[in-house]
C-alpha positions as CSV (number, residue, x, y, z in Angstrom):
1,X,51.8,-225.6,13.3
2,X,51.6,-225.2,9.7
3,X,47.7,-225.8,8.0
4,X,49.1,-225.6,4.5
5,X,47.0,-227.7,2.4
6,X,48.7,-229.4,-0.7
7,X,47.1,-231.7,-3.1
8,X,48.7,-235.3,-3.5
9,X,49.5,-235.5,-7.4
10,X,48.7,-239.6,-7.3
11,X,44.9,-240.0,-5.4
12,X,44.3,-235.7,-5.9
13,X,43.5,-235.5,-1.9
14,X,44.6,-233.2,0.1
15,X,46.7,-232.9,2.8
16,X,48.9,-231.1,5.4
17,X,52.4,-230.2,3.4
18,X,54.2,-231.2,6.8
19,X,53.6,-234.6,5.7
20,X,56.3,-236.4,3.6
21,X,53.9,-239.1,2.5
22,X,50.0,-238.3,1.4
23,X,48.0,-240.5,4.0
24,X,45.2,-241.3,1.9
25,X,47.6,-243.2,-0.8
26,X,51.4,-243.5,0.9
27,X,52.6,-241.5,-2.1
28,X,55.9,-239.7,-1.4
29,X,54.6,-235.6,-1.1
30,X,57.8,-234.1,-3.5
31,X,58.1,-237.1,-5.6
32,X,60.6,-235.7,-8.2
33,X,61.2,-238.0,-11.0
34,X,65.1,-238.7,-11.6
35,X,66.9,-242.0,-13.2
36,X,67.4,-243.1,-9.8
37,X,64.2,-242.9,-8.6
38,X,62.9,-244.3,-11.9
39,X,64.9,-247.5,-12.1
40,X,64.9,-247.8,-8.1
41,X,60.7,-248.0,-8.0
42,X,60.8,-250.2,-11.3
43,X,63.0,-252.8,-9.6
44,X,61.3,-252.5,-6.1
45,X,57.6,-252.3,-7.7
46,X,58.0,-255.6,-10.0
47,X,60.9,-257.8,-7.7
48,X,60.5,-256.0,-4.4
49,X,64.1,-255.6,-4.2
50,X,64.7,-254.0,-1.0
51,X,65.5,-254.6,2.7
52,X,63.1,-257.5,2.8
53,X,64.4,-259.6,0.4
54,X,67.9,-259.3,2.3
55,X,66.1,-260.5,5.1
56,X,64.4,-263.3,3.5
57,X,67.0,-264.3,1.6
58,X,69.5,-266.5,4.3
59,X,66.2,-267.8,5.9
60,X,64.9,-269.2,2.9
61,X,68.3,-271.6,2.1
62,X,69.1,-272.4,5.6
63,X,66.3,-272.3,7.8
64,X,63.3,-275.0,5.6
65,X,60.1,-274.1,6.4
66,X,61.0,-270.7,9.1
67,X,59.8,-267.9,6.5
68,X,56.0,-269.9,5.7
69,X,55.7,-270.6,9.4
70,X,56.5,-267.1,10.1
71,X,54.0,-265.7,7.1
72,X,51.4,-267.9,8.3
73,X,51.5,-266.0,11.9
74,X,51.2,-262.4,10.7
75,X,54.8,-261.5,9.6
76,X,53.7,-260.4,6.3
77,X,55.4,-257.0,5.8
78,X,59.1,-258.2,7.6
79,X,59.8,-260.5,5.3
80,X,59.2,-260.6,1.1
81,X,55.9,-262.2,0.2
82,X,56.0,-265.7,-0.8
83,X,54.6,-265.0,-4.4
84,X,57.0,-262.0,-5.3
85,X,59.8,-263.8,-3.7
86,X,58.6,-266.7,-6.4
87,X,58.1,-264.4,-8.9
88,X,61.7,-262.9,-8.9
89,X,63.6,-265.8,-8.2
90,X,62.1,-267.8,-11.0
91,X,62.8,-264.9,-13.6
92,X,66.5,-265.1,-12.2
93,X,66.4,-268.5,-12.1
94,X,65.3,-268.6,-16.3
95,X,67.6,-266.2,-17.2
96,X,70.9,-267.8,-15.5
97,X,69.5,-271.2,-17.2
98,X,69.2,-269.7,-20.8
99,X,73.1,-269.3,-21.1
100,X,72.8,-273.0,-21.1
101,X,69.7,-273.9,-23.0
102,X,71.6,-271.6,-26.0
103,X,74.8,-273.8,-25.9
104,X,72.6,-277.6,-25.0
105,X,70.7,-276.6,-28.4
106,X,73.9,-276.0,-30.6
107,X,75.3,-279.2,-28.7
108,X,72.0,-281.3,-29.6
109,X,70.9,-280.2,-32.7
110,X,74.8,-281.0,-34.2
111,X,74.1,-284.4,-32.0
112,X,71.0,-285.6,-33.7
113,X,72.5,-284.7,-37.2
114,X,75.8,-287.1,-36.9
115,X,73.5,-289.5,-35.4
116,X,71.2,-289.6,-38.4
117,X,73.9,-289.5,-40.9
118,X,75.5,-292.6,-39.3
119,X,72.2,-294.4,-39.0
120,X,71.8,-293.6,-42.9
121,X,75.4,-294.8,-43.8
122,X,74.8,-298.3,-41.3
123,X,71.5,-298.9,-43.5
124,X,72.8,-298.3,-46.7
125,X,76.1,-300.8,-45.7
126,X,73.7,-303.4,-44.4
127,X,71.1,-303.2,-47.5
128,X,73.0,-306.4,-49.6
129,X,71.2,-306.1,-53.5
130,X,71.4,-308.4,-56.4
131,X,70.2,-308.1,-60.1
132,X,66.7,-309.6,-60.5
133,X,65.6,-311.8,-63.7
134,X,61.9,-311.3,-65.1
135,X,60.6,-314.9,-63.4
136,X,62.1,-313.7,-59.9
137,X,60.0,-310.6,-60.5
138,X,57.3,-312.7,-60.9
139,X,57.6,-314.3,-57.6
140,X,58.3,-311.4,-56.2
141,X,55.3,-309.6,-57.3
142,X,53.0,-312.4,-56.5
143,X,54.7,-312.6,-52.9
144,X,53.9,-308.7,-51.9
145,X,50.3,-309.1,-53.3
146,X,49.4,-312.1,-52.1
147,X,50.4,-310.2,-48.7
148,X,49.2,-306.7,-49.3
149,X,46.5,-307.2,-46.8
150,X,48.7,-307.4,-43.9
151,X,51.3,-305.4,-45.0
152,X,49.4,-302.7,-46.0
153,X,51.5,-301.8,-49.4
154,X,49.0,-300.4,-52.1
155,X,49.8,-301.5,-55.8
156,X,51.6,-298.4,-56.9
157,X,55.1,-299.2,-54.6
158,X,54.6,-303.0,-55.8
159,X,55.0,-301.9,-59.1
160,X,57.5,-299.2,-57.8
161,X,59.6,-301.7,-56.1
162,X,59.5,-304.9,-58.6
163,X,60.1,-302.3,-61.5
164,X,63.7,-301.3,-59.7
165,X,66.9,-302.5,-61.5
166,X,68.2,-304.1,-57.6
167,X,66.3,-305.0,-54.6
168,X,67.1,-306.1,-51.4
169,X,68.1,-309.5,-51.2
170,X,65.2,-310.2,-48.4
171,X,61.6,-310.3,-48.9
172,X,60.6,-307.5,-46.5
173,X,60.3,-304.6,-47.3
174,X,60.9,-302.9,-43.9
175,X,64.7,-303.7,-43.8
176,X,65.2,-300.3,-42.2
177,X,65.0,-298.9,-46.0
178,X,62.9,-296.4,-44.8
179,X,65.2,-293.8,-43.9
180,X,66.8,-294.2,-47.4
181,X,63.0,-293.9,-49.2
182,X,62.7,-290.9,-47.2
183,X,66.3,-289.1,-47.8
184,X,65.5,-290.0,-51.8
185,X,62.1,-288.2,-51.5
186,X,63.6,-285.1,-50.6
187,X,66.8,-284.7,-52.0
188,X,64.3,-285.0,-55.4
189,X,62.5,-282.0,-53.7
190,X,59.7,-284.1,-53.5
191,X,56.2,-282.4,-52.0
192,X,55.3,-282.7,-48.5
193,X,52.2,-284.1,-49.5
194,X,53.7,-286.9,-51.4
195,X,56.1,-288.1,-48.4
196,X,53.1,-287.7,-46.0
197,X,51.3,-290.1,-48.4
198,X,54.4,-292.5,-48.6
199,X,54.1,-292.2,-44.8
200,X,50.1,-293.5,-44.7
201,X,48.4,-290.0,-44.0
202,X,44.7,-290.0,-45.7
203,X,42.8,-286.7,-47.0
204,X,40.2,-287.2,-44.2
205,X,42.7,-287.7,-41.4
206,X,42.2,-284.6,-38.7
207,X,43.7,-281.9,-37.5
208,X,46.0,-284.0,-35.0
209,X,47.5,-286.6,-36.8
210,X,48.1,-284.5,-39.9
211,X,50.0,-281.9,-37.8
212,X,52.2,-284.8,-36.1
213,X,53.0,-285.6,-39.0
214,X,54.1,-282.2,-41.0
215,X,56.1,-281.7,-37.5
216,X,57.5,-285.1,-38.1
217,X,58.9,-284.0,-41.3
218,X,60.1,-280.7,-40.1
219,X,61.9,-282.6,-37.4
220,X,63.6,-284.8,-39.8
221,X,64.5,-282.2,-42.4
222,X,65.9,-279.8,-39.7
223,X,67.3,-282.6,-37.6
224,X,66.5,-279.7,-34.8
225,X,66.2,-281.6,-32.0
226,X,67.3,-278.9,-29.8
227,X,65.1,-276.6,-31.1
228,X,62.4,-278.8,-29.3
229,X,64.5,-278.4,-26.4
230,X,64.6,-274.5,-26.5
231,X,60.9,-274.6,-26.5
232,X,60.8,-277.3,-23.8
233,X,62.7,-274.7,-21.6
234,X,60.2,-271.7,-22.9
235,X,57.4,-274.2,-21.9
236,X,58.8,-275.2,-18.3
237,X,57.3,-271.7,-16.5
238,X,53.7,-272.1,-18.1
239,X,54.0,-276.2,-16.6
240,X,55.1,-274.5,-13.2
241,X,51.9,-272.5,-13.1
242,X,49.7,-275.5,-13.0
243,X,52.4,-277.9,-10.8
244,X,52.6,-275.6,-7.9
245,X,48.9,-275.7,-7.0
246,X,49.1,-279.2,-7.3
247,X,51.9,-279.4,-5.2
248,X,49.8,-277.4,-2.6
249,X,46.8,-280.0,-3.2
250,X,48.9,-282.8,-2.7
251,X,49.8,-281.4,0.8
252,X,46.7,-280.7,1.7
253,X,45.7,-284.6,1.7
254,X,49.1,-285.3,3.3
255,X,48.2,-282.6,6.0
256,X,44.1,-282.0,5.8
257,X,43.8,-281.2,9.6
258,X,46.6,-278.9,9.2
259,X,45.2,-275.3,7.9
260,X,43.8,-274.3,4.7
261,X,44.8,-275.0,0.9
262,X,46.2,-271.7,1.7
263,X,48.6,-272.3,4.0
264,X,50.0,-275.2,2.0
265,X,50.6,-273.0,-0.8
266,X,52.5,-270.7,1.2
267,X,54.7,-273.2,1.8
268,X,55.0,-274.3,-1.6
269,X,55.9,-270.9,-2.7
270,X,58.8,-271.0,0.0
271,X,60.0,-274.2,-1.4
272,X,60.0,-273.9,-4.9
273,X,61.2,-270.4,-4.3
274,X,64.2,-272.3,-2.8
275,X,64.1,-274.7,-5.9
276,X,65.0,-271.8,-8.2
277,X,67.7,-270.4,-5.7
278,X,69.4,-273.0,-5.5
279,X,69.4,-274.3,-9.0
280,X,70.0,-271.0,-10.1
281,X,73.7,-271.4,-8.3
282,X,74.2,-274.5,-9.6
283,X,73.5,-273.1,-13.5
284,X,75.6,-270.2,-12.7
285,X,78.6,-272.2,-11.0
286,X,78.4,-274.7,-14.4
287,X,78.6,-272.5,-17.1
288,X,81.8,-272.0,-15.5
289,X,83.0,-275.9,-14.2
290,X,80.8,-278.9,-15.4
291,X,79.1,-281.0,-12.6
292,X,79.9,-284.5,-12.4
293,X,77.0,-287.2,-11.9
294,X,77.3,-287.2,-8.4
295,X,76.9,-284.0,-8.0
296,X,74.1,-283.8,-9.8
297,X,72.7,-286.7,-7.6
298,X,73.6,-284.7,-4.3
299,X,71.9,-281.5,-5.4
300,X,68.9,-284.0,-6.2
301,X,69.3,-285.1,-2.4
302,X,69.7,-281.9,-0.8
303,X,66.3,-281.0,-2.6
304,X,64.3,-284.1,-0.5
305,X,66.1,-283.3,2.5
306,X,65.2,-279.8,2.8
307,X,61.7,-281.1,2.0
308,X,61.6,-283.2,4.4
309,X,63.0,-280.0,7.1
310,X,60.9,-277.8,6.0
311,X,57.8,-280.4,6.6
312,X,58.8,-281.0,10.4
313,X,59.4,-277.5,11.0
314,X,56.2,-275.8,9.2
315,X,53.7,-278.3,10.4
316,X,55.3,-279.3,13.9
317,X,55.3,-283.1,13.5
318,X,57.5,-285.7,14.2
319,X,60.6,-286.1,12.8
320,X,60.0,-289.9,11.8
321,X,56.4,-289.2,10.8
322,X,57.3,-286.3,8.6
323,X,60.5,-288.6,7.3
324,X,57.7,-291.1,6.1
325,X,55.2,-288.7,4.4
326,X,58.3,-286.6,2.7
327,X,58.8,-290.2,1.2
328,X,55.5,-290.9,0.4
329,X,54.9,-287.3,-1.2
330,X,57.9,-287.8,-3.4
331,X,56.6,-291.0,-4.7
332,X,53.1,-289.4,-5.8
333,X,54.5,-286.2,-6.9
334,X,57.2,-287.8,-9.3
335,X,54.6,-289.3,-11.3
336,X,53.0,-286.2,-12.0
337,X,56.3,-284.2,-12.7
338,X,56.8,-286.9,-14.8
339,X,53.7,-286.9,-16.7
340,X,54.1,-283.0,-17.0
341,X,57.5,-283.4,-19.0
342,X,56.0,-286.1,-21.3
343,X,53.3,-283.6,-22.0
344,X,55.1,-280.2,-22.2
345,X,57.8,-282.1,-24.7
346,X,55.0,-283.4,-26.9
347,X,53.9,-279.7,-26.7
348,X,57.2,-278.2,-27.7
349,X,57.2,-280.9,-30.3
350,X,54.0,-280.0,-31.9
351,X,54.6,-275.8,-31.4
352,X,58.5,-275.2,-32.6
């Protein structure tokens, strides 16, 4: 038997050269570096794209619940690991999906333009005007002061507005004019500071409400609403890092006697894993055939019933019992997703 010593070029130990991997590291002993070798351990180093994915695969979209149950016994090398299986899938998953946030933003932001311009046109139809005399002036003026308490006008637009050549033939001022003030302001390239004072922003308002409001005005100008959108989507995976603990919280009330919090988020790995899969088919088949609503609905349903699988099978209850707290999860969870989109689109609203 050979006693050749060679020294492992990873870890520097050494080692018989009959071996084909060093035993102190698991680095392959004539490790020559080729294009095949380079892109083959990039992909199986960062996705684990091999043999175990394969494996994993079919289990995870027809068998709810089999690969946690499985993980949670000690099959941890047969099949891919619930956070790598996650982790690739979701990066599939977002990059099938930004085919269609490209052509949703096009479709939106030329939405929100036609709808603006139409709102302008319906205002400016519906604004009926007359010429004013100097004693109607006079009534008029008395009118907004005697109300500039409540109304909160400051003297400046009352002299602005009775000092016009036509008014609107009502009294009030917010006759959904304010569109029109605000189109005037800037097709005069007025300042930004002057329309946010037209809008009621003080000099020692904060951070906060002065940045709503210079978004506001970005919004408007750009009529972008699907930029918002775009950064919605970029936003989603960040919001997914906090909602799958959660999710894993939540079953651990649902199912306290029932392992640890990390068990649960095993399973919640699985399941969102299968989330991504299947919603990354769906993205895929529409880019080439649009859905119809009841499709959409079904996926929706297909989504709560391999829940509600995957429950009975991973922790080995009842099927009514595990029908009933499938239901009642759903009806705490939504909330919570729910709360997560109102705050990730005030986000993108604020960042774009």
């Amino acid at each position: 038997m050979s006693t050749n010593q060679v020294k492992c070029k990873n870890c520097e130990q050494s080692f018989n050269d009959e071996f084909q991997f060093c035993p102190h590291c698991g680095q392959k002993a004539n490790d020559e570096l080729t294009i095949s070798v380079l892109f083959y351990n990039t992909i199986s180093n960062y996705f684990s794209f091999d043999a175990r994915f394969f494996k994993s695969f079919i289990p995870l979209l027809f068998k709810p619940g089999y690969l946690a149950k499985e993980f949670i016994k000690g099959k941890r090398l047969l099949y891919l690991h619930p956070a790598q299986m996650y982790l690739f899938i979701s990066v599939v998953f977002f990059f099938i999906f930004s085919f269609t946030v490209r052509e949703q933003k096009e479709l939106i932001n030329e939405g929100f333009s036609k709808s603006f311009d139409t709102s302008k046109a319906t205002i400016i139809d519906s604004i009926v005007v007359k010429e004013l005399d100097s004693i109607e002036r006079i009534k008029i003026r008395e009118t907004l002061e005697s109300t500039m308490l409540f109304s909160g006008i400051s003297q400046k637009e009352i002299d602005s507005i009775v000092s016009l050549e036509v008014l609107p033939k009502q009294n009030n001022i917010s006759l959904g004019s304010f569109q029109v003030e605000l189109d005037s302001l800037i097709e005069i390239n007025a300042p930004d500071k002057e329309i946010y004072k037209s809008w009621g922003l003080e000099k020692n308002d904060g951070w906060f409400k002065r940045t709503v409001y210079q978004q506001g005005l970005k919004f408007y100008k750009g009529k972008d609403a699907g930029n918002i959108w775009s950064e919605f989507v970029d936003t989603i995976p960040i919001a997914l890092f906090f909602l799958l603990p959660i999710f894993a919280f939540v079953l651990k009330i649902f199912y306290r006697k029932r392992g640890t919090y990390a068990h649960h988020l095993v399973f919640s790995f699985y399941y969102f894993s299968f989330i991504f899969t299947l919603f990354s088919f769906v993205f895929a088949i529409n880019l080439m055939f649009e859905f119809s609503a009841w499709i959409d609905f079904l996926i929706l349903l297909l989504c709560f019933v391999y829940f509600f699988i995957a429950l009975k099978k991973f922790y080995s209850q009842g099927w009514i019992w595990s029908f009933v707290k499938a239901c009642f999860f759903a009806m705490v969870f939504t909330p919570i997703v729910l709360l997560s989109a109102i705050l990730i689109g005030f986000l993108a609203f604020m960042i774009y």
